[in-house]
C-alpha positions as CSV (number, residue, x, y, z in Angstrom):
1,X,18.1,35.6,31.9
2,X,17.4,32.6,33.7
3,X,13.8,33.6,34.6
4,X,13.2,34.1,30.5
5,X,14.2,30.6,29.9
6,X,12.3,29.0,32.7
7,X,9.0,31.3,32.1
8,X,9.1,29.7,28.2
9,X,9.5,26.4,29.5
10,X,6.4,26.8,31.9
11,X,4.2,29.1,29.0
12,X,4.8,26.3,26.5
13,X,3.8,23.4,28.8
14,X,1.1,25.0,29.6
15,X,0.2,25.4,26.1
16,X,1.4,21.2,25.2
17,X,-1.4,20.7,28.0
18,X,-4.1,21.9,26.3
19,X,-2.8,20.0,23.4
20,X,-4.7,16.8,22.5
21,X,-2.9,13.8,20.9
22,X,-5.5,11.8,18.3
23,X,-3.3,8.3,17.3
24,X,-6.3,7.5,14.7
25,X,-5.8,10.9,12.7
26,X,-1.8,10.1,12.8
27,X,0.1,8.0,10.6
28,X,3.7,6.9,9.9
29,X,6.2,6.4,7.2
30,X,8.7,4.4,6.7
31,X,11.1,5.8,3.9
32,X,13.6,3.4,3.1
33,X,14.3,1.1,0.4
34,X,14.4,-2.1,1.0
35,X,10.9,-4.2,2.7
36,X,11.5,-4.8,5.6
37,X,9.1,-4.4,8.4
38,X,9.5,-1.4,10.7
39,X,9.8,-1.3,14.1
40,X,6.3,-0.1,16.1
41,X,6.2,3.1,17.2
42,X,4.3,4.3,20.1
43,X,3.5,7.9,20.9
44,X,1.6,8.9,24.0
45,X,0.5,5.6,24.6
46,X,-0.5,4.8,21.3
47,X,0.7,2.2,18.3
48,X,0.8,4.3,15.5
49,X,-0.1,2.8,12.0
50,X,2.3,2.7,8.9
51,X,1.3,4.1,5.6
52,X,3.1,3.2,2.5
53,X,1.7,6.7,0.8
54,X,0.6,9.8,1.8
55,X,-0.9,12.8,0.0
56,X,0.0,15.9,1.4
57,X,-1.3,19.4,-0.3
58,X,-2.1,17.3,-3.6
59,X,1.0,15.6,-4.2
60,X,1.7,12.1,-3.0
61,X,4.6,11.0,-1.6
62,X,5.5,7.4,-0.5
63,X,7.7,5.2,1.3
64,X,10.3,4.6,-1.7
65,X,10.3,8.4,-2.6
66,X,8.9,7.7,-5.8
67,X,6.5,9.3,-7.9
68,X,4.7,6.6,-9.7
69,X,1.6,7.1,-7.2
70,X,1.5,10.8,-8.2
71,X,2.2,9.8,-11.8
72,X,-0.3,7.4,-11.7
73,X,-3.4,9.4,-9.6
74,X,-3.0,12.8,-11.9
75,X,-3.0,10.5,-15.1
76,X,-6.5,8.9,-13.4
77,X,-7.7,12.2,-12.9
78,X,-6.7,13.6,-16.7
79,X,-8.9,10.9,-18.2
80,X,-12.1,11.2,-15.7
81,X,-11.6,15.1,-16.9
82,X,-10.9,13.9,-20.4
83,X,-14.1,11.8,-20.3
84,X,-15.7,15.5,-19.8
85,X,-14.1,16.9,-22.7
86,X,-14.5,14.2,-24.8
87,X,-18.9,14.8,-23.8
88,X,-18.8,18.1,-24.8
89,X,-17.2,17.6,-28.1
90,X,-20.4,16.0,-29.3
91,X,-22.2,19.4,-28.8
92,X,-19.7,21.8,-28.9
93,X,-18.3,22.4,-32.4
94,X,-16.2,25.5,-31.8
95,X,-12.6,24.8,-31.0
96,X,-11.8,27.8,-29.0
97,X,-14.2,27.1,-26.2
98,X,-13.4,23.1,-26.3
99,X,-9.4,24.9,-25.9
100,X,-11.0,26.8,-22.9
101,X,-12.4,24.3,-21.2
102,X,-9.0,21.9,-21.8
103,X,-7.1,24.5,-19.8
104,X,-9.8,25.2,-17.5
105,X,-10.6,21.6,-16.3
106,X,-8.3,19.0,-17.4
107,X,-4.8,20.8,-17.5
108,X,-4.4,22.3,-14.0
109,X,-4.6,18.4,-12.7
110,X,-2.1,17.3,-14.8
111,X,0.4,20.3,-13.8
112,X,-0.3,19.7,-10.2
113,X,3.4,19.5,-8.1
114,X,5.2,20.2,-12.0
115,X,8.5,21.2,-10.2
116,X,8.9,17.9,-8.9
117,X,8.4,16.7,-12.8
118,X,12.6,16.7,-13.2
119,X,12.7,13.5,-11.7
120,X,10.4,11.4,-14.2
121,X,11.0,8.6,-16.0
122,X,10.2,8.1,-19.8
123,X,7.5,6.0,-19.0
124,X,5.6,8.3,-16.3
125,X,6.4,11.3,-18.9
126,X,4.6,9.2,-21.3
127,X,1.5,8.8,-18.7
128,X,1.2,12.6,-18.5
129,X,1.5,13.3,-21.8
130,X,-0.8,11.3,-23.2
131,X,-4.3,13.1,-21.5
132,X,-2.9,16.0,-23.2
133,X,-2.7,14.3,-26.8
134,X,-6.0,12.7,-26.4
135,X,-6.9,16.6,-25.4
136,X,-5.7,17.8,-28.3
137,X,-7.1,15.0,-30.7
138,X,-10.7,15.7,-29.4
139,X,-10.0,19.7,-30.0
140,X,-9.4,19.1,-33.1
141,X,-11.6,16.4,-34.2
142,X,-8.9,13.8,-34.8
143,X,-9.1,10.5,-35.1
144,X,-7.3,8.4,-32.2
145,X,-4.9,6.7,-34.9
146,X,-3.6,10.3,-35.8
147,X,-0.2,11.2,-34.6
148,X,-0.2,15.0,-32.6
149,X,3.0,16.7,-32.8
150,X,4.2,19.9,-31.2
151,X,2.7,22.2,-34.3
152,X,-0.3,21.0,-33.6
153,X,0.7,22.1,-30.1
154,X,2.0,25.7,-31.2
155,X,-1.7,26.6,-33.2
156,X,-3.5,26.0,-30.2
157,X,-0.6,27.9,-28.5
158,X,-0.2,25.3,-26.0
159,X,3.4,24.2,-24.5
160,X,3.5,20.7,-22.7
């Protein structure tokens, strides 16, 4: 039993060897509340550098564990898709495709990390929500001063 433990112990530092440490592909974070300045960290020889946000498998998280960054770079990326939309409206006159292309495109960025949604405030619902009533008002041919409520939701058989 003895032996097992001690042929591990050689197998996986053999294997740490072989392992390279790169300090300028490695960040830090520092999740804490208040501002105050965190004490270095070295690893390997190496200062590592502090980040105040990271994105990790599209959803980005930072130091405060807030989501306003997230909030904040999926609305961003609703109205650079909304921008598409809005483009194709001029040509395209039939409101199932423009539909299509709404939940091809545009939705699936503003759903990305949804399950984490529970924890919004009123204000960053309001962020999200708004790509998708501008979505809606170009679907339709709207004007922007028209109010969308959920039955116009329900005709396109859209939930938000």
């Amino acid at each position: 039993m003895h032996c097992a433990v001690v042929n591990i112990t050689i197998s996986r530092s053999r294997y740490l060897n072989l392992a390279r440490f790169n300090a300028s592909k490695t960040v830090t974070m520092y999740i804490s509340q208040t501002t105050a300045t965190p004490p270095p960290i070295t690893f390997a020889g190496a200062t590592l550098e502090y980040s105040h946000e990271h994105r990790h498998l599209g959803f980005i998280l930072d130091s405060a564990l807030s989501l306003h960054a997230h909030v904040n770079a999926l609305s961003r990326k609703g109205a650079t898709e909304m921008f598409l939309l809005r483009r194709l409206s001029f040509k395209v006159k039939n409101r199932d495709l423009l539909l299509k292309i709404y939940k091809m495109y545009v939705r699936p960025h503003l759903e990305c990390a949804s399950p984490a949604w529970a924890a919004l405030t009123v204000t960053q619902t309001g962020l999200l929500e708004s790509p998708q009533r501008r979505a809606m008002r170009i679907i339709l041919a709207l004007p922007r001063i028209h109010h969308i409520t959920d039955a116009y939701n329900a005709a396109l058989n859209i939930t938000s």
